[in-house]
Phi, psi and omega in degrees: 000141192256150150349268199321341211242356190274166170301138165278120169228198178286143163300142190273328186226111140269153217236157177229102132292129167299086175252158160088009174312330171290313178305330153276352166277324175348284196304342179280335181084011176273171172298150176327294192303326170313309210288323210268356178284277173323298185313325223247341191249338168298317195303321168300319185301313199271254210349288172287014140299321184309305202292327143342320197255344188109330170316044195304340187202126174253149138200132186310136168243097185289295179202120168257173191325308147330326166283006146296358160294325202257188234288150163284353180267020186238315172295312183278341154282336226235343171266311164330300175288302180267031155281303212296314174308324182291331195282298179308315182292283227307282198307323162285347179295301181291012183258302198286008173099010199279130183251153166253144149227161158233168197210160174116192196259083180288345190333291188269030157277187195261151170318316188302302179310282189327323176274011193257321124014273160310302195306327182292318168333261160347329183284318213249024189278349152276356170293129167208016166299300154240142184243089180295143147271149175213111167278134208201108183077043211220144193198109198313332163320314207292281177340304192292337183275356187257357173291291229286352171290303194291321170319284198283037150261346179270344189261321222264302196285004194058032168276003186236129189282103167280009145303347190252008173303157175192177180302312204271346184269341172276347164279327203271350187256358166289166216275315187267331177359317182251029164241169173246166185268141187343133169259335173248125204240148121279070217273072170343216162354035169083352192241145197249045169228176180307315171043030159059046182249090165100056177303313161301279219294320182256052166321292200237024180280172180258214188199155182198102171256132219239173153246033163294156159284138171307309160335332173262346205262078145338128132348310150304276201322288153344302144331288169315324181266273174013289188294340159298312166332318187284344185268021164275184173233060182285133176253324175062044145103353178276164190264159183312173163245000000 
């Protein structure tokens, strides 16, 4: 049976960018790190939501390579929460059955967050009820050079025939290398780009830009768009049949 042929169903893997935490504490007159707070306690709701949806592999764009642009009291909050989430969160992940990964660049985090990472990582590797991702430093540019260094150290040392580079050999050096790729993309808050998030893996996924602030971005709603999602016609580059 061809891609086209398959019965429409809920997506296995959804992709989330979190946008718009600031703007929701704004609006509120709070500090930004309020809104990334909040924003940050929605994520368990969309998590335990999944398995209900069908939903076998989530994954976050927590922070990117690019967020070392704002301010250092918004960065050093924004490393402060997720040392405290992973520490606080890590006993419900494993009950509920949660596998963690992380993707990105660990260079410029702090020892500590990385190792609080790694423990999760480990902890939760037996877990397979849902398989959370949390891109954390993380930027699809940044990501395909930092594959395409490691191919051509495998090439340079000869284990890799370079007539024989291709798209699947170069998937393979990538951060997601054991996921499979997003079928579904989620844009929060109204802005309609991309933000240099899966660049490779959403060659052919579908995108749902939505204008809720992620703080606000339910459970139901999630349930909603997911179900839209079955009702698409992905062809993957084929003319209709």
């Amino acid at each position: 049976m061809s891609e086209n042929d398959c019965p429409k169903t809920n997506p296995a893997h959804v992709a989330i960018i979190m946008d718009g935490n600031g703007r929701w504490a704004q609006k509120r007159g709070r500090p930004r790190l309020y809104g990334h707070h909040a924003g940050a306690r929605r994520v368990r709701e969309i998590v335990e939501a999944c398995p209900d949806l069908g939903v076998k592999y989530l994954t976050i764009f927590a922070f990117s390579t690019e967020n070392w642009k704002r301010t250092q009291a918004e960065v050093s909050g924004l490393m402060a929460l997720f040392r405290r989430y992973i520490t606080r969160e890590a006993r419900a992940l494993i009950d509920n059955g949660i596998r963690v990964r992380f993707i990105g660049d660990r260079i410029r985090l702090d020892e500590t967050l990385v190792r609080l990472m790694d423990e999760l990582e480990l902890l939760t590797a037996d877990n397979d009820a849902v398989h959370l991702t949390v891109a954390l430093n993380y930027g699809g540019r940044d990501e395909v050079a930092r594959a395409t260094k490691r191919l051509a150290r495998e090439v340079a040392a000869g284990k890799i025939d370079p007539e024989t580079v291709d798209a699947e050999t170069l998937a393979r050096f990538l951060d997601t290398y054991v996921l499979p790729d997003p079928d579904l993309v989620i844009r929060t808050s109204g802005e309609a780009r991309i933000s240099n998030f899966l660049l490779w893996q959403s060659a052919y996924s579908e995108y749902e830009f939505i204008d809720t602030l992620w703080p606000d971005f339910t459970a139901a709603e999630f349930s909603r768009v997911v179900g839209s999602y079955a009702r698409r016609d992905r062809r993957f580059g084929a003319v209709p049949g």
